[in-house]
TITORDREN-289439 format. One record per residue (C-alpha): x, y negated, z negated. Coordinates in steps of 0.25 Angstrom, whole numbers, padded with zeros to 4 digits, always signed. Layout:
<rs>
XYZ ...
</rs>
This chain:
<rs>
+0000+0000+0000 +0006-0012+0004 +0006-0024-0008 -0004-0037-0006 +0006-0044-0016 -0004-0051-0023 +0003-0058-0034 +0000-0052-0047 -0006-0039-0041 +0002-0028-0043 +0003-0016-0035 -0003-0007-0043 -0016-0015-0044 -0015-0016-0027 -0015+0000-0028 -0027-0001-0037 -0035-0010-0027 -0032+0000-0014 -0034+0012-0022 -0048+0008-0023 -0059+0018-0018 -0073+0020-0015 -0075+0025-0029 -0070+0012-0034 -0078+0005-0026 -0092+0011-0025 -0097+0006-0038 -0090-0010-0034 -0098-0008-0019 -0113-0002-0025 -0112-0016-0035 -0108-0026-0023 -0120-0018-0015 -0129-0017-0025 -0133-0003-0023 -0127+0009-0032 -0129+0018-0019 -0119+0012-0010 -0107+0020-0004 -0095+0014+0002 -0092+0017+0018 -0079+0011+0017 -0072+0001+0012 -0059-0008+0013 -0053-0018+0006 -0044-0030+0007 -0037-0041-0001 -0042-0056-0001 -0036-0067+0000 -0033-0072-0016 -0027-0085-0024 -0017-0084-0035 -0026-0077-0045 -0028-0092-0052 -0014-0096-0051 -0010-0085-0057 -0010-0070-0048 -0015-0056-0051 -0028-0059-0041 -0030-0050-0030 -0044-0051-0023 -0048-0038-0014 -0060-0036-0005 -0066-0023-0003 -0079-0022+0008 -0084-0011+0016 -0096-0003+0018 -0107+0005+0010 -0121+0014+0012 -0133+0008+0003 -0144+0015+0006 -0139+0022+0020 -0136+0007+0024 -0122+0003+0027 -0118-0010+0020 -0105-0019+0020 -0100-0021+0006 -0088-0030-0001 -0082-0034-0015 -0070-0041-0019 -0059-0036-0029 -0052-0044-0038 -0039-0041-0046 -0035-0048-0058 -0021-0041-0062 -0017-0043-0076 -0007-0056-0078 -0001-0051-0091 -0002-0062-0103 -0013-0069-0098 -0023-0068-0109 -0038-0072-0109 -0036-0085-0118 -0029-0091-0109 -0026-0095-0093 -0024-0087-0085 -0031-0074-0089 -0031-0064-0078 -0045-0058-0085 -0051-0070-0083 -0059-0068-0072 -0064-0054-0074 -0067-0058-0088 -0077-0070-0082 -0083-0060-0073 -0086-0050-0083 -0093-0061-0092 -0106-0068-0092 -0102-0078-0082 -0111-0072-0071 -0123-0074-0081 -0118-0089-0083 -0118-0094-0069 -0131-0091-0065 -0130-0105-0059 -0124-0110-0046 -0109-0103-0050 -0110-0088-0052 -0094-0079-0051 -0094-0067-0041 -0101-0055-0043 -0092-0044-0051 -0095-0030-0049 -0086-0023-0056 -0072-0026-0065 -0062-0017-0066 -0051-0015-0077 -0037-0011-0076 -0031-0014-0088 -0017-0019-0088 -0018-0021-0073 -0030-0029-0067 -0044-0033-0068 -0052-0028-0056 -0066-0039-0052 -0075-0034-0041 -0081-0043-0034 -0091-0049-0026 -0086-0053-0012 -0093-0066-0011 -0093-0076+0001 -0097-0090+0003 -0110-0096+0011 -0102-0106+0015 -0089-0097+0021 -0081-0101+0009 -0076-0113+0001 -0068-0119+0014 -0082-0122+0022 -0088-0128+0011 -0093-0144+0011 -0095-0153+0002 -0109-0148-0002 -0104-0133-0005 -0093-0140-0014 -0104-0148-0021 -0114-0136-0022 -0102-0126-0028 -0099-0137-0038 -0115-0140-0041 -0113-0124-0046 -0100-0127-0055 -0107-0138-0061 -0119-0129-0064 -0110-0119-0068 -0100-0128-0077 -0115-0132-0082 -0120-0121-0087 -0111-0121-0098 -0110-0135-0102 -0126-0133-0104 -0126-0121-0113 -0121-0108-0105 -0112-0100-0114 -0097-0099-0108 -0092-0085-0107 -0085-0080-0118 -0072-0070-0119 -0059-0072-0122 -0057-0073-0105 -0065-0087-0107 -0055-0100-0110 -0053-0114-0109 -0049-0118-0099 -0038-0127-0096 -0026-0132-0088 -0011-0127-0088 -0001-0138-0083 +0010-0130-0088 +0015-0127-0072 +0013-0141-0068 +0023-0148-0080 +0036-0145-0071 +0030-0149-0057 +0027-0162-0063 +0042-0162-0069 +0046-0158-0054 +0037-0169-0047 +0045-0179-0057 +0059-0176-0054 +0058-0169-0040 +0047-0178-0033 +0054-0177-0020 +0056-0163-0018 +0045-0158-0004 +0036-0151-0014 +0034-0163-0022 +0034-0172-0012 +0022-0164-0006 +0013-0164-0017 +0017-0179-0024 +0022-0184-0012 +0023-0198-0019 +0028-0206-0032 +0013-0208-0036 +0008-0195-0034 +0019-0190-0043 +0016-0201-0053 +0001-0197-0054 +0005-0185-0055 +0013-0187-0067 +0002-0196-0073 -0007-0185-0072 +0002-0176-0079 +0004-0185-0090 -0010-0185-0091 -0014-0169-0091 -0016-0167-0106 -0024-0178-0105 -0033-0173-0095 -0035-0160-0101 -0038-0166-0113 -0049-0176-0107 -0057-0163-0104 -0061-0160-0120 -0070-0171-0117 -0077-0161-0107 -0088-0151-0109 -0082-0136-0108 -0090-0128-0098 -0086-0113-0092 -0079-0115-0078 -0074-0106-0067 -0062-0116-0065 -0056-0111-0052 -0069-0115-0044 -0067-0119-0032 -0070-0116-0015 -0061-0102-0016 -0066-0097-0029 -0082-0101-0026 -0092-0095-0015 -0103-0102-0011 -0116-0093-0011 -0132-0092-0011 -0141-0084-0019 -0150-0074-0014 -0160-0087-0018 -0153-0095-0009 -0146-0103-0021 -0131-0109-0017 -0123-0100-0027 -0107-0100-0030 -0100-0089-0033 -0087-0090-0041 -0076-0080-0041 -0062-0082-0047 -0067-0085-0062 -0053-0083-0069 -0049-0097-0073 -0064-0098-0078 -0066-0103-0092 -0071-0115-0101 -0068-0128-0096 -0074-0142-0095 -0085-0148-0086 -0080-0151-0072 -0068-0142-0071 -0075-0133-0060 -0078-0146-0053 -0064-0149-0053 -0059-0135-0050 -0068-0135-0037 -0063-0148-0032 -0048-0147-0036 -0047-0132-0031 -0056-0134-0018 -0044-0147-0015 -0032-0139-0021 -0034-0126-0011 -0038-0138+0002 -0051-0131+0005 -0057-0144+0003 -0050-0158+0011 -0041-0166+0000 -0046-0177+0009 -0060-0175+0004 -0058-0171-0008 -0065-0183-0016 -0078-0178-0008 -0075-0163-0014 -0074-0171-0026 -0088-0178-0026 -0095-0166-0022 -0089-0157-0032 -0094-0166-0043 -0107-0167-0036 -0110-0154-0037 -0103-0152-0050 -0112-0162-0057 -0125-0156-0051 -0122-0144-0055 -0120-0149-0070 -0132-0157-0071 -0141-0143-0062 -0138-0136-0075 -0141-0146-0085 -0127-0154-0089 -0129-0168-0087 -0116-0173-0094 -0110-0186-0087 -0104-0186-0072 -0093-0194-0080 -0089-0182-0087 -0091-0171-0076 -0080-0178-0066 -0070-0181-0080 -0070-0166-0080 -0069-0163-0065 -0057-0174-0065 -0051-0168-0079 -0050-0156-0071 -0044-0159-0058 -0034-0167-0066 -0031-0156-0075 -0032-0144-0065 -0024-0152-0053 -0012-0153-0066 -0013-0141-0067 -0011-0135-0053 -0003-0145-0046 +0008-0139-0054 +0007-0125-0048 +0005-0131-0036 +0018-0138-0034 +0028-0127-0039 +0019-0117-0030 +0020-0127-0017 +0035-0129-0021 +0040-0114-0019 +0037-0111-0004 +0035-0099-0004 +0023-0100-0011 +0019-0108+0002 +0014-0098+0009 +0005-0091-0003 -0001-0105-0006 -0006-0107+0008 -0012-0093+0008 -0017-0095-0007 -0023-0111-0001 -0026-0105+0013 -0018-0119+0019 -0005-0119+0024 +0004-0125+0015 +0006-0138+0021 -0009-0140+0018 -0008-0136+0003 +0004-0145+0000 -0004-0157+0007 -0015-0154+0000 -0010-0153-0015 -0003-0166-0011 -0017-0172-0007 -0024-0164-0020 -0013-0171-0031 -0019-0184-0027 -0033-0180-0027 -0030-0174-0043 -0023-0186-0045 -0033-0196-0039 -0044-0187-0050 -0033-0189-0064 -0033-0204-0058 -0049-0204-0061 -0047-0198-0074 -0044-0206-0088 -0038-0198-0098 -0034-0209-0106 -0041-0205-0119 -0038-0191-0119 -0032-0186-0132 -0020-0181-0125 -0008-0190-0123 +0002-0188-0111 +0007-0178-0112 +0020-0178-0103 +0030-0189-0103 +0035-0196-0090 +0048-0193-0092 +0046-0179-0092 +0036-0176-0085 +0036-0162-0082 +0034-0158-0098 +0022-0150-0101 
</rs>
């Protein structure tokens, strides 16, 4: 068998996946087709296209479709397997937790989101302990051909759905419990010595592409400064359980069998409890950091997202300020854009990343670096519309030494 070299896969859990037999599956296939009579015809299988497992491998995602008798009736079937290898020390109180997501699936989170946002359809999880965590999957498409054909309206409709979602539980819905379930919050321990490198090496190519002058690299420095500040600012915010990695590539657009636009969500590991308007910002930062959506248009992205988001709170009975709905969409972009432009600039500097990035963004490189250039100043542009300034936390890093966490 020849290796997919997924990172964090190992080859044992390859072996696993291709020993898998009809046996196996028949139990998976009669769930998907509703029907405990079905036989499988045949079968085949493939691996799909995958990301970096949130920033952190040891996801590999596998389709198996074929064909099945129901009833003397031949019928096409498909399902999606999903990997979670073991990442040792990763525990459930904190982030990552390689658990997470098959722990969200297993909970009552289905029952919670009876509204607008409901996860993918789970018909079975498998334990290998010690090894990997095995989610079957529905194989789910979108009306609209996927998040790259969506317009402004589809974007505006998906956040109306996170806003009801978000909603929920700032009226009253329990949050899921389990050791799995955590605050969550930022890391900026990996962007403390790109800020140091932008400081003392601000003419070196990499640089130069994504702060390409003295004023970007001095907001960006500003903003640094700030970053306690700006985690801080959101204990004024009400918490709410959020999916956190919501955007175009984890989200189908789909109806039910009522007609009612739906969104289906897949990819629930960075879930957890936040504040209001992360999931608003997550949509707009992630839709712009991945170009599926013009940096050119991005304050139209911006507007609709809000939109929606806003309706969807007040649909389900939140009728809190708009004030405080765009302090936490801002408070997030601000945070979560400190957060990743760190990894972002010691990924692009090492080229020979440059080919997986492109495959991971589905752009050519050229078109990523240009576009995290155009995506700094929009973050920036946000932090400017932000005041902080009587946030308990004080700066937290000094200009001469800027690189310190």
């Amino acid at each position: 068998m020849t290796s997919l070299n997924i990172p964090g896969i190992s080859s044992e859990i390859e072996q696993r996946v291709s020993d898998i037999d009809a046996e196996t599956l028949t139990p998976i296939v009669r769930a998907v087709l509703g029907d405990d009579t079905a036989t499988i015809d045949e079968w085949e299988y493939s691996p799909m296209r995958v990301g970096a497992g949130g920033g952190y491998f040891g996801t590999a995602l596998f389709r198996f479709e074929g064909t099945a008798t129901v009833s003397a009736a031949t019928t096409t079937w498909s399902v999606v397997l999903k990997v979670l290898a073991k990442r040792p020390g990763e525990d459930p109180s904190g982030h990552p937790y390689w658990r997470r997501e098959a722990e969200a699936y297993r909970s009552n989170i289905a029952d919670q989101t009876s509204v607008g946002l409901v996860p993918a359809a789970t018909y079975r999880i498998d334990e290998y302990p010690g090894e990997a965590v095995w989610l079957w999957l529905e194989d789910l498409s979108d009306d609209h051909g996927g998040s790259e054909s969506w317009f402004l309206d589809q974007y505006r409709q998906v956040a109306r759905h996170l806003g009801q979602f978000n909603g929920a539980f700032l009226t009253g819905r329990k949050f899921p419990s389990g050791p799995w379930v955590i605050e969550r919050t930022f890391d900026f321990s990996r962007t403390a010595s790109v800020v140091a490198l932008v400081d003392t090496l601000p003419q070196e190519p990499t640089v130069r592409r994504h702060f390409p002058t003295e004023e970007s690299r001095n907001r960006l420095f500003s903003a640094w400064q700030n970053r306690d500040r700006f985690v801080s600012a959101r204990d004024d915010l009400p918490k709410t359980f959020c999916h956190f990695d919501a955007f175009g590539r984890n989200l189908f657009a789909t109806t039910t069998e009522d007609g009612t636009p739906q969104t289906v969500a897949i990819d629930w590991d960075q879930c957890g409890i936040a504040r209001l308007g992360d999931d608003a910002g997550a949509l707009v930062l992630l839709t712009l950091m991945f170009l599926d959506w013009p940096l050119s248009r991005a304050a139209d992205l911006e507007r609709a997202v809000l939109d929606g988001y806003r309706e969807g709170l007040t649909s389900v009975g939140w009728n809190g300020p708009d004030e405080l709905v765009e302090r936490g969409y801002r408070l997030h972009v601000a945070a979560r854009w400190l957060e990743w432009v760190g990894i972002a600039v010691k990924l692009t500097l090492d080229e020979r990343n440059h080919e997986w990035i492109a495959e991971m963004v589905g752009d050519p490189i050229e078109d990523v670096l240009d576009g995290n250039c155009e995506l700094h100043q929009f973050a920036l542009d946000t932090i400017d519309e932000l005041d902080v300034s009587q946030s308990a936390a004080g700066d937290t890093t000094d200009e001469s030494n800027l690189g310190e966490a």
